[in-house]
TORBANU-998989 format. One record per residue (C-alpha): residue number from 0; x, y negated, z negated; residue in one letter. Coordinates in steps of 0.2 Angstrom, whole numbers, plus 5000, padded with zeros to 4 digits. Each point is the difference from the previous one (the first is absolute). Layout:
BEGIN
(NUM, (X, Y, Z), a)
...
//
This chain:
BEGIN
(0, (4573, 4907, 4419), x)
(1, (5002, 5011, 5014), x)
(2, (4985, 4996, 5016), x)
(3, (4996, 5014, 5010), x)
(4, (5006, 5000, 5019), x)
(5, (4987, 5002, 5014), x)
(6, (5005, 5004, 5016), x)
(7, (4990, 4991, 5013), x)
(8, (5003, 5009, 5018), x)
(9, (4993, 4990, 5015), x)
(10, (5008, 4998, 5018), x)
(11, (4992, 4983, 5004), x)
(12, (5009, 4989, 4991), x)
(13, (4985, 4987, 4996), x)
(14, (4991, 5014, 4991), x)
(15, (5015, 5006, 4992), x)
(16, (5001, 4982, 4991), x)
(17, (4980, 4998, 4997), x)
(18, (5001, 5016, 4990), x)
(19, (5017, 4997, 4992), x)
(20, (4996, 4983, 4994), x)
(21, (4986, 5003, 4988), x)
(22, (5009, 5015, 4994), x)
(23, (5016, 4991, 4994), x)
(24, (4991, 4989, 4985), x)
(25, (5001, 5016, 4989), x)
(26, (5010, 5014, 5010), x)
(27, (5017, 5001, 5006), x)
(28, (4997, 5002, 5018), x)
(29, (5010, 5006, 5015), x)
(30, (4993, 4999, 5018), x)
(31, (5005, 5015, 5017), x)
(32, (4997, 4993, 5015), x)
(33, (5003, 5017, 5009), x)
(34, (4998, 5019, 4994), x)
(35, (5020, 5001, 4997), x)
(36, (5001, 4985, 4990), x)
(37, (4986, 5010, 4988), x)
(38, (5007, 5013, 4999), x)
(39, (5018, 4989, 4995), x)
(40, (4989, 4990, 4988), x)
(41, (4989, 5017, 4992), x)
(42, (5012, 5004, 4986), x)
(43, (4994, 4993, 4982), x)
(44, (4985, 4992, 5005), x)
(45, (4981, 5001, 4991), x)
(46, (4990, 5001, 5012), x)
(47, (5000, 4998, 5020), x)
(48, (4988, 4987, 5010), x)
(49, (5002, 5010, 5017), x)
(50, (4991, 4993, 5017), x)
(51, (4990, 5015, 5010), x)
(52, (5008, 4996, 5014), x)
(53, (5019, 4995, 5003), x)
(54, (5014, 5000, 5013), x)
(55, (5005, 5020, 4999), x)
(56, (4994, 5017, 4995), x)
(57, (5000, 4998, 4980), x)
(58, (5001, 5019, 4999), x)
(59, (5017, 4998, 4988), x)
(60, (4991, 4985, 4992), x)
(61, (4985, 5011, 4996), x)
(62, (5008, 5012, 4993), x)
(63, (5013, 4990, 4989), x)
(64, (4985, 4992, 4991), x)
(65, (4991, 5017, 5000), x)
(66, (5018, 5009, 4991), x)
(67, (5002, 4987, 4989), x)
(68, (4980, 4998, 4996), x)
(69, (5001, 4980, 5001), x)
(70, (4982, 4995, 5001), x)
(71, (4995, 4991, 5016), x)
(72, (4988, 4986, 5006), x)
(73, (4996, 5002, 5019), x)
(74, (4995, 4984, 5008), x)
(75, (4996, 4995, 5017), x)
(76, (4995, 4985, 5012), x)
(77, (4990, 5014, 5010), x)
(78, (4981, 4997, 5000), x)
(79, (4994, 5014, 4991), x)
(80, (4992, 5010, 5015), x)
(81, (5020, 4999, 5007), x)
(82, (5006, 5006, 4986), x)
(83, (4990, 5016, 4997), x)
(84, (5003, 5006, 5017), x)
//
């Protein structure tokens, strides 16, 4: 049987692995370190784990997972305050 691929999208590479790593006992996973390789990696996946905040404007990256209705989980290392600003 087929796993479903998750996306994990974080430009810090030792929060890229923390998330990745549990993720991989039950889904296919692919990692992006940058907004480019996402948009490289988007194509067939279930579902995105995408940082708030990365290396570029994710304007495209946005609006890929948007256009092709991927469903999203936002995460951040901000402390909540930060993040709502």
């Amino acid at each position: 049987m087929t796993r479903p691929t998750i996306l994990v999208v974080d430009d810090h590479p030792a929060a890229l692995e923390a998330l990745a790593a549990p993720l991989r006992e039950r889904y296919a996973v692919r990692t992006a370190g940058t907004v480019a390789a996402a948009l490289a990696a988007l194509a067939g996946v279930s579902c995105v784990v995408l940082d708030l905040l990365l290396d570029a404007p994710a304007t495209a990256l946005h609006r890929a997972l948007h256009n092709t209705r991927t469903p999203v989980v936002v995460v951040s290392g901000l402390e909540s305050t930060a993040a709502q600003q």
